[in-house]
C-alpha positions in Angstrom: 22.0 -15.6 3.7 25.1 -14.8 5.4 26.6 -11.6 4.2 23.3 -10.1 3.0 21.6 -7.2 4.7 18.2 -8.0 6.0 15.5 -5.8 3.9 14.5 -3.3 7.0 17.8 -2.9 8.2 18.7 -2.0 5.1 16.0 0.4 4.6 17.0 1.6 8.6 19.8 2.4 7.4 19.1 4.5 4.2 16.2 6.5 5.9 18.8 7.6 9.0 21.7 8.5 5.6 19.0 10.2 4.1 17.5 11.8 7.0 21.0 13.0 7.7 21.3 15.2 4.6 17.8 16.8 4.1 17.2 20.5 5.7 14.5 19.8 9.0 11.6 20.5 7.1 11.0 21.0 2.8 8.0 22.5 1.1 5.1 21.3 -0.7 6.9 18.7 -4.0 6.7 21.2 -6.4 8.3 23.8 -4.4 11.4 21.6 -4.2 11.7 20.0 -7.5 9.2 21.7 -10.1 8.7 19.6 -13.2 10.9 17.1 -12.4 8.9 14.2 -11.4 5.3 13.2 -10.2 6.5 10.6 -7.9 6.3 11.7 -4.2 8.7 10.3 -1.5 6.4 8.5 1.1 7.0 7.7 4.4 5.6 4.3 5.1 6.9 3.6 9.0 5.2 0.2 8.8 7.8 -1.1 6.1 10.9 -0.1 7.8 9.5 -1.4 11.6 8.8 2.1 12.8 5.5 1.3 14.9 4.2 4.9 15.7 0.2 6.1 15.4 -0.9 8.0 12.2 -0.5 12.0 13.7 3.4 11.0 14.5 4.0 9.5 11.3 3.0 12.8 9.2 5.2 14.4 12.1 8.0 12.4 11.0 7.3 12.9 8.1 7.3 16.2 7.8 10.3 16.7 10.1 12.7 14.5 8.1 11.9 15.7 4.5 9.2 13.2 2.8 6.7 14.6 0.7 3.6 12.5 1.5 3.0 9.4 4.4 1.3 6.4 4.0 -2.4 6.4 5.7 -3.3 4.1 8.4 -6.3 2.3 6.9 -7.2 0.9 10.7 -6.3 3.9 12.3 -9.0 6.3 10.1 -11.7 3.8 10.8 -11.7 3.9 14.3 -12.1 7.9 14.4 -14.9 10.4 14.6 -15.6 12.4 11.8 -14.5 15.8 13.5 -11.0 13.8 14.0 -10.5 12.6 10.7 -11.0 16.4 9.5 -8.0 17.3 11.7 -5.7 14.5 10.7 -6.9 15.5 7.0 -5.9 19.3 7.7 -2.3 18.2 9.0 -0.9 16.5 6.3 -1.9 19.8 4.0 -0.3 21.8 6.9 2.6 20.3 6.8 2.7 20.4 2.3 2.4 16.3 2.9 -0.5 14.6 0.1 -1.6 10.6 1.3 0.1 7.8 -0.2 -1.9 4.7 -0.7 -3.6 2.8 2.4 -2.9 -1.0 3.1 -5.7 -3.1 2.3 -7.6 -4.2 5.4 -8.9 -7.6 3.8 -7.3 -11.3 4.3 -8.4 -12.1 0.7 -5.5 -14.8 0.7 -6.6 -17.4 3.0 -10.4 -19.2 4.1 -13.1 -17.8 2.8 -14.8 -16.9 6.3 -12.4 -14.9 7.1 -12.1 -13.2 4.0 -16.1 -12.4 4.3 -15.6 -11.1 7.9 -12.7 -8.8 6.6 -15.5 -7.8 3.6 -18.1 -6.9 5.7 -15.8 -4.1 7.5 -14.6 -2.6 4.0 -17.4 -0.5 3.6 -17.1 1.3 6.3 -13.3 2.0 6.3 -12.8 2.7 2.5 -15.6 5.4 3.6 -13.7 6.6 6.0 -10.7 6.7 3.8 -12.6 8.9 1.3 -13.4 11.7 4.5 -9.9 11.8 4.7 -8.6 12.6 1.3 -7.5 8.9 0.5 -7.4 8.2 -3.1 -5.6 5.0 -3.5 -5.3 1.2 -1.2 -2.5 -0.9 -2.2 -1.4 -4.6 -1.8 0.1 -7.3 -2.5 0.0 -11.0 -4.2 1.3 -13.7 -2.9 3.4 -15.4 -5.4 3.2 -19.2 -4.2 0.2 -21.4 -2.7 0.7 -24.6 -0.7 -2.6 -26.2 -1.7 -3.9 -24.3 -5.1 -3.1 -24.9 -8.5 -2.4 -21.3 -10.7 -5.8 -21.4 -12.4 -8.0 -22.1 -8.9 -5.9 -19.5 -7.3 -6.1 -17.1 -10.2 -10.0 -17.7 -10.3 -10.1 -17.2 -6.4 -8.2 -13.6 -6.7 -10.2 -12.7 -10.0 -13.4 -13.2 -7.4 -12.3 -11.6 -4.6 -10.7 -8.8 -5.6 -13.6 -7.9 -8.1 -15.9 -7.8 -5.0 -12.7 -5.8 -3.3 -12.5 -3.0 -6.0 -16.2 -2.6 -6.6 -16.6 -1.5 -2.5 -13.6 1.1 -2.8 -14.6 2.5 -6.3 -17.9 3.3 -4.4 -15.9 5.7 -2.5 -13.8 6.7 -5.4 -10.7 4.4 -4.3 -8.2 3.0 -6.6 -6.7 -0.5 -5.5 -3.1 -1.3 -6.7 -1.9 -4.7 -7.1 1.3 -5.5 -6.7 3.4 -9.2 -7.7 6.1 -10.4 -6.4 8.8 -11.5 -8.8 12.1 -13.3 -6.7 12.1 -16.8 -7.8 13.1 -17.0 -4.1 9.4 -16.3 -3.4 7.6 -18.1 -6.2 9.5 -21.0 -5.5 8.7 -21.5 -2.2 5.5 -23.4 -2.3 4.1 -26.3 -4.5 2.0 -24.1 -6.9 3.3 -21.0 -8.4 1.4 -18.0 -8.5 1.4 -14.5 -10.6 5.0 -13.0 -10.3 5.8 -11.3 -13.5 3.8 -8.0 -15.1 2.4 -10.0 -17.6 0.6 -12.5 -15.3 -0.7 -9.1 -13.3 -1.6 -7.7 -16.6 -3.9 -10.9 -17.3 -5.7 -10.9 -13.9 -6.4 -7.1 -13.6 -8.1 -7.4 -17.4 -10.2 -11.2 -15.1 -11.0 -8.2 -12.2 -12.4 -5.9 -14.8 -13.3 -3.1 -12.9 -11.8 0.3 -13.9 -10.3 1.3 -10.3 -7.9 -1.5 -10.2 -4.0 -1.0 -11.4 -0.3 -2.0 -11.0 2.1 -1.2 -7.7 5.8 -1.3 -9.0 8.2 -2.5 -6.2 11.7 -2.2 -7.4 13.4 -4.6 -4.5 10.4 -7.3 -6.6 11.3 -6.8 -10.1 14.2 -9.5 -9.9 
């Protein structure tokens, strides 16, 4: 819309304010705000188009004042287990803690690739675990083309039961996140989960222990 300021410009523009205003480099959370909050500011360079490998990002990190970066899911997999011990050593270093990894499974589309993208989890949400990851997080999308609301919630329910049960095996948490802007929900024939409640009602379908809510304030409207 004219007038309106694209989302990662926007968040461009807030991390370089931001950035502007905090000392070069802060302490462990609770050295800079003790009791105030268990919330940690993560750095998650993917969301605001900062492509830049894993070490850099808990540089950055680090440098400009966040308290924990988000892990790179891909990134952890494809290292040796004398590598991931580094990376795991730099982000306690620096006083940074993990966020939550990106989910590396297509469970929205064909079911082929969804089973390819399976087959690989093991191994990663593994390799997640050597590196001190507790939590994956993703999102739903809130509109389908082709599915009405009760195939697509059945489809999820299956999926991401078979998801959570593979990262709970490596003592993983999987946040789900909806997506409420009527904007979104809108924009294809069958609308899909978008409000807390709907979340609610197919995390209780999942029923597996390891799987809760992501909160996305620019998604609440």
């Amino acid at each position: 819309m004219s007038g309106t300021l694209p989302r990662r410009e926007f968040l461009r523009a807030a991390l370089a304010g931001l950035a502007a205003g905090l000392p070069r480099a802060v302490g462990p959370v609770n050295a800079v705000l003790p009791g105030r909050r268990s919330f940690t500011m993560d750095l998650a360079c993917g969301a605001i188009g900062v492509q830049v490998p894993l070490p850099a990002a808990v540089v950055l990190a680090h440098r400009f004042g966040f308290e924990a970066v988000d892990p790179d899911a891909g990134f952890l997999a494809r290292q040796e287990a004398d590598a991931i011990q580094k990376l795991r050593s730099d982000p306690k270093t620096h006083g940074l803690v993990w966020g939550a990894a990106g989910l590396p499974v297509d469970f929205r589309g064909d079911g082929p690739r969804f089973q390819a993208d399976l087959k690989g989890l093991p191994a990663t949400a593994a390799a997640l675990q050597r590196a001190g990851v507790t939590r994956v997080g993703t999102w739903l999308s809130p509109a389908h083309r082709r599915l009405t609301y009760l195939a697509n919630f059945q489809q999820h329910a299956h999926r991401l039961r078979e998801i959570a049960s593979i990262l709970d095996g490596q003592g993983l948490r999987l946040g789900l996140e909806y997506v409420g802007p009527k904007t979104s929900w809108s924009s294809a024939r069958h609308p899909f989960i978008h409000t807390m409640a709907e979340m609610r009602e197919l995390i209780a379908a999942i029923d597996r222990s390891n799987v809760g809510l992501v909160l996305d304030s620019w998604h609440w409207y």
